[in-house]
Backbone as a ProteinNet text record, in pm:
[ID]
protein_1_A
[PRIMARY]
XXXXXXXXXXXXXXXXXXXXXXXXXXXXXXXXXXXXXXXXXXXXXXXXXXXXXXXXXXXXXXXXXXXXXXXXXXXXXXXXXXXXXXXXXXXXXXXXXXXXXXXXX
[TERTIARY]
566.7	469.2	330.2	214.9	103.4	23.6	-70.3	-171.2	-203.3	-277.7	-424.4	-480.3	-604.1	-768.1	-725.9	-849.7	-869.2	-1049.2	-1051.3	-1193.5	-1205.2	-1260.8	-1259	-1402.4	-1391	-1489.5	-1506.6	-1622.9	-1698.6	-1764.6	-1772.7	-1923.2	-1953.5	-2071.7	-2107.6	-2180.1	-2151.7	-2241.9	-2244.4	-2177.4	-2204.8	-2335.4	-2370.8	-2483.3	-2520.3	-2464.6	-2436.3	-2354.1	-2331	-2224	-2189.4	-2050.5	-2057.5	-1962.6	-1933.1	-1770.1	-1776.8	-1619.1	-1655.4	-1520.8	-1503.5	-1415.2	-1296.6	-1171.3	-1063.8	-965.4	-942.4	-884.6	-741.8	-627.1	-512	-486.3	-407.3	-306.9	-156	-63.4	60	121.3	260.6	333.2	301	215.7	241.1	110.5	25.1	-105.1	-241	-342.7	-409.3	-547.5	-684.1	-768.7	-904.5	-1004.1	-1127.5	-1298.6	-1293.7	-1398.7	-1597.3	-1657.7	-1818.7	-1937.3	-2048.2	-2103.6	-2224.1	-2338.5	-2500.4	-2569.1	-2597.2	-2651.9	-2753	-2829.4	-2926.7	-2857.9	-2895.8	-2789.6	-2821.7	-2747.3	-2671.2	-2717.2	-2826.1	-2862.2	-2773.9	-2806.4	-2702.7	-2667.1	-2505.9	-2439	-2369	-2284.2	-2141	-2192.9	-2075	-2074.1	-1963.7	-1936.4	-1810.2	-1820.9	-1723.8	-1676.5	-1547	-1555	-1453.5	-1443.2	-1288.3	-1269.7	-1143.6	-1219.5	-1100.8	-1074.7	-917.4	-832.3	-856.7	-873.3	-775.7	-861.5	-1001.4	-1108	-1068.6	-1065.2	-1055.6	-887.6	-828.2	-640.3	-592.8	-664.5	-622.3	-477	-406.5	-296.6	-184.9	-99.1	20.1	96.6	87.3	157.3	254.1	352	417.5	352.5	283.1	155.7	24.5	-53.8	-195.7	-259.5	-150.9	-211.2	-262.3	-212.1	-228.1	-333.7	-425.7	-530.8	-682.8	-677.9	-827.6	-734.4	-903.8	-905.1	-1031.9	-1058	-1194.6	-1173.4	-1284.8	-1267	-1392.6	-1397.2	-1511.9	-1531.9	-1699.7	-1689	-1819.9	-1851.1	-1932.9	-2033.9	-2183.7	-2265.6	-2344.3	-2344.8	-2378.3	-2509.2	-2604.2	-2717.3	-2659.3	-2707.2	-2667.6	-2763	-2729	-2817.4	-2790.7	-2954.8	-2949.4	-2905.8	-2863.6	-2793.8	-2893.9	-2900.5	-3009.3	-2901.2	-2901	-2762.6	-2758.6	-2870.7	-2897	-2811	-2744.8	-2700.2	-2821.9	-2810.6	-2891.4	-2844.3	-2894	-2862.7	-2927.9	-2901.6	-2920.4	-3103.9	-3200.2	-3293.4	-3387.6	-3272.7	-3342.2	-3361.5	-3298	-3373.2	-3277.5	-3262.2	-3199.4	-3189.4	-3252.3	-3238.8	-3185.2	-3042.9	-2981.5	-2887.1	-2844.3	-2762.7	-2645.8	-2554.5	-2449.9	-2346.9	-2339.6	-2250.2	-2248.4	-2348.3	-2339.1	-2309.1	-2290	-2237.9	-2076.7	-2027.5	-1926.5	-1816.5	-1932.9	-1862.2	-1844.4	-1977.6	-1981.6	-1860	-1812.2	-1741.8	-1596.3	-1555.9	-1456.8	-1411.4	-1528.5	-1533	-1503.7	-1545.2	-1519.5	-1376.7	-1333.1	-1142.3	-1064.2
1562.7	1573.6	1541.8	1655.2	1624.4	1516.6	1472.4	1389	1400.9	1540.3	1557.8	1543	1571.1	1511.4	1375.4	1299.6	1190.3	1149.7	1016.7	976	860.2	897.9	790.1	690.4	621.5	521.8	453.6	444.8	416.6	340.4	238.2	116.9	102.7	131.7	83.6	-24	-113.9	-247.5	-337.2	-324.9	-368.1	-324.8	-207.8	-185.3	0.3	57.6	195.5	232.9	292.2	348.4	492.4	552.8	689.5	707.1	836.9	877.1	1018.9	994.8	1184.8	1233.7	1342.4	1397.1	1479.1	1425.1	1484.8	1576.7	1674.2	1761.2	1773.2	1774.3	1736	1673.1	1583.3	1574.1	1599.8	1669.2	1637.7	1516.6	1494.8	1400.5	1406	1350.4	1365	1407.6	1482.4	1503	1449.4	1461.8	1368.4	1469.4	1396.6	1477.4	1353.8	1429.5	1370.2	1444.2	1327.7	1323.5	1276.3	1321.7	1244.1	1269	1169.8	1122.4	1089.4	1173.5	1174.3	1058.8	986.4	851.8	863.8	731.1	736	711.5	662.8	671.4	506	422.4	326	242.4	87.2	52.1	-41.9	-51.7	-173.2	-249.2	-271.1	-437.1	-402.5	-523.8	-497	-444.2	-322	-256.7	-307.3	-277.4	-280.2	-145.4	-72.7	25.7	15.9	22.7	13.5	78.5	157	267.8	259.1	259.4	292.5	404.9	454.2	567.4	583.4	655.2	689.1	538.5	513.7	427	435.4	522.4	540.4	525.4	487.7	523.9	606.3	744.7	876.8	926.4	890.7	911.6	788.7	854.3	773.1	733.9	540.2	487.6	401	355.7	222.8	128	109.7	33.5	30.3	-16.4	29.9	-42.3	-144.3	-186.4	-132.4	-54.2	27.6	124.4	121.7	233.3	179.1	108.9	14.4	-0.7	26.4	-69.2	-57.3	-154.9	-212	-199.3	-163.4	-121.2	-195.7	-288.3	-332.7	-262.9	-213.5	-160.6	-178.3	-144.2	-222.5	-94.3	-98.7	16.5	-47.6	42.1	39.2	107.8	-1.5	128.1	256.6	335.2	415.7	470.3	443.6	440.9	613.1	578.7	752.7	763.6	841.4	849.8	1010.8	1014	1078.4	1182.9	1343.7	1427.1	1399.5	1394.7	1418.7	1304.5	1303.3	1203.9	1139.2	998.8	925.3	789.4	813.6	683.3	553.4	494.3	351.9	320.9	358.7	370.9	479.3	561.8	634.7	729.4	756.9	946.1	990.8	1127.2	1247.2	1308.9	1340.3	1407.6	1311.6	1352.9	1255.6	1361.1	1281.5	1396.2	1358.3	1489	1479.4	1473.8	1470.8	1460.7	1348.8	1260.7	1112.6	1031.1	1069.5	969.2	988.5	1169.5	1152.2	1094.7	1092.8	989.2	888.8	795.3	697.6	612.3	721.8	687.8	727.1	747.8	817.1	683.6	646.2	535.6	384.8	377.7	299.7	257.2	377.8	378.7	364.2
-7226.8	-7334.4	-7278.4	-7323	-7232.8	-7347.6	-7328.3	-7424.4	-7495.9	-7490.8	-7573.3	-7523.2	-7608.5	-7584	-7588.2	-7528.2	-7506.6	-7487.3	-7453.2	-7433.1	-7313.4	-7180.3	-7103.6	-7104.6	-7075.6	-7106.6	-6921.5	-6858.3	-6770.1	-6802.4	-6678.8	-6670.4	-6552.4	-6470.8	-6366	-6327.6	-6260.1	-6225.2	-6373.7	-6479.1	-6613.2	-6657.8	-6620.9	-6694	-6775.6	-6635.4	-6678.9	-6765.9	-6892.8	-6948.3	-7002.6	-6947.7	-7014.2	-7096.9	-7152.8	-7165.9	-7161.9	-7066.3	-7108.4	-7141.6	-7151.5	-7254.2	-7156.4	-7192.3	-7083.1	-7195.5	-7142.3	-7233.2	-7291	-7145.8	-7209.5	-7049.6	-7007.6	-6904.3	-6945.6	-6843.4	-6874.1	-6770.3	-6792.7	-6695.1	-6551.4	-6484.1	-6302.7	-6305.1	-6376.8	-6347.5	-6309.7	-6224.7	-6229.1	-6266.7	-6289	-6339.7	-6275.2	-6241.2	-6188.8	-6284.8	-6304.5	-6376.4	-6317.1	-6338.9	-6258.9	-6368	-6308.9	-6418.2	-6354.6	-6401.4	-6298.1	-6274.4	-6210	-6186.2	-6048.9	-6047.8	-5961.9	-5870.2	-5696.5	-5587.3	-5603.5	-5562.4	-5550.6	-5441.5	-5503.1	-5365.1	-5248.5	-5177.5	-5065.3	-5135.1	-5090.4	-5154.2	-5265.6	-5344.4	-5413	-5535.9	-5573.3	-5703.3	-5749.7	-5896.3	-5990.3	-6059.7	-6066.5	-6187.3	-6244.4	-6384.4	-6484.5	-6585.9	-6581.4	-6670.2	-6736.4	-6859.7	-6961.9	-7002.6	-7030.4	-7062.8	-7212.4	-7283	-7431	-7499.7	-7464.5	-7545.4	-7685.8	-7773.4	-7900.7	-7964.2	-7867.1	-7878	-7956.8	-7905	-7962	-7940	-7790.6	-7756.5	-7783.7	-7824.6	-7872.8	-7718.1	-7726.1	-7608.3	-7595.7	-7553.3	-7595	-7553.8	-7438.1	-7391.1	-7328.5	-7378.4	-7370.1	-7259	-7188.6	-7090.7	-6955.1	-6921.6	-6840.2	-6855.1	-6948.9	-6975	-6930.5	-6851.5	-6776.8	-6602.9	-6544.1	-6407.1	-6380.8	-6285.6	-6238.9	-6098.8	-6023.1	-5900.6	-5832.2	-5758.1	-5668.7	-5514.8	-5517.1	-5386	-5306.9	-5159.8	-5105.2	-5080.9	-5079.4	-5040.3	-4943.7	-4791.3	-4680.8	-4637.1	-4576.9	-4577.1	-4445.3	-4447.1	-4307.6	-4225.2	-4134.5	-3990.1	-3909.6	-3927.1	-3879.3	-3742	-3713.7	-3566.6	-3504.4	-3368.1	-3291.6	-3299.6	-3265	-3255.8	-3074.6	-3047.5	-2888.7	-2764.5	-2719.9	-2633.4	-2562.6	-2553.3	-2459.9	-2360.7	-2248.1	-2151.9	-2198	-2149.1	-2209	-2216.8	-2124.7	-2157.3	-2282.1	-2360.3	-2467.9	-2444.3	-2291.6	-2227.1	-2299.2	-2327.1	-2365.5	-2255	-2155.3	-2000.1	-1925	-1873.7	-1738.1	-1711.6	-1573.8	-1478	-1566.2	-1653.9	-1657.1	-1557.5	-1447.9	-1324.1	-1301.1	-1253.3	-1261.7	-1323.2	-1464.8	-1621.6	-1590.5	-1545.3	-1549.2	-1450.5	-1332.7	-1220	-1219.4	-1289.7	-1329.6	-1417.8	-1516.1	-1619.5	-1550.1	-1477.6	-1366.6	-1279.3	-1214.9	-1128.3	-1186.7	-1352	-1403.3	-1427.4	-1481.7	-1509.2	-1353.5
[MASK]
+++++++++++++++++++++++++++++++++++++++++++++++++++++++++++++++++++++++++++++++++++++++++++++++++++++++++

């Protein structure tokens, strides 16, 4: 037996809130949902979502219709595409790195 409609309920950081509207699931199905927000600065988030907010769908238990998810945002470090030797050149003898690295093992 699939659901129905339903209504999920979102909170980000305790401050953001949405809901959006899921149409039917059946047994085994899963369904992904997103929700427009500004981007997210460094350091710990929380999001928490509730299933079937309005308890439109008939359940034997409703416990299972929430979870809270904590997660960490990283700044990210631009990376050069260009290979470089330890002084920052981009120009070095590839033959010598690989002897080097040869000679090492």
């Amino acid at each position: 037996m699939a659901t129905g409609e339903f209504v999920a309920w979102i909170e980000l950081d305790r401050s953001e809130q949405f809901e959006r509207t899921v149409e039917n699931i059946a047994p085994g199905q899963t369904e992904w949902r997103s929700w427009p927000h500004d981007p997210l600065p460094e350091g710990s988030h929380v999001v928490r979502c509730v299933l079937d907010v309005y308890n439109t769908v008939a359940e034997p238990d409703e416990r299972f219709d929430q979870q809270t998810q904590h997660f960490e945002v990283e700044v990210e470090v631009e990376v050069s595409d260009a290979p470089q030797d330890a002084a920052g050149d981009e120009y070095y003898d590839e033959i010598a790195l690989m002897n080097a690295v040869i000679n090492r093992v």
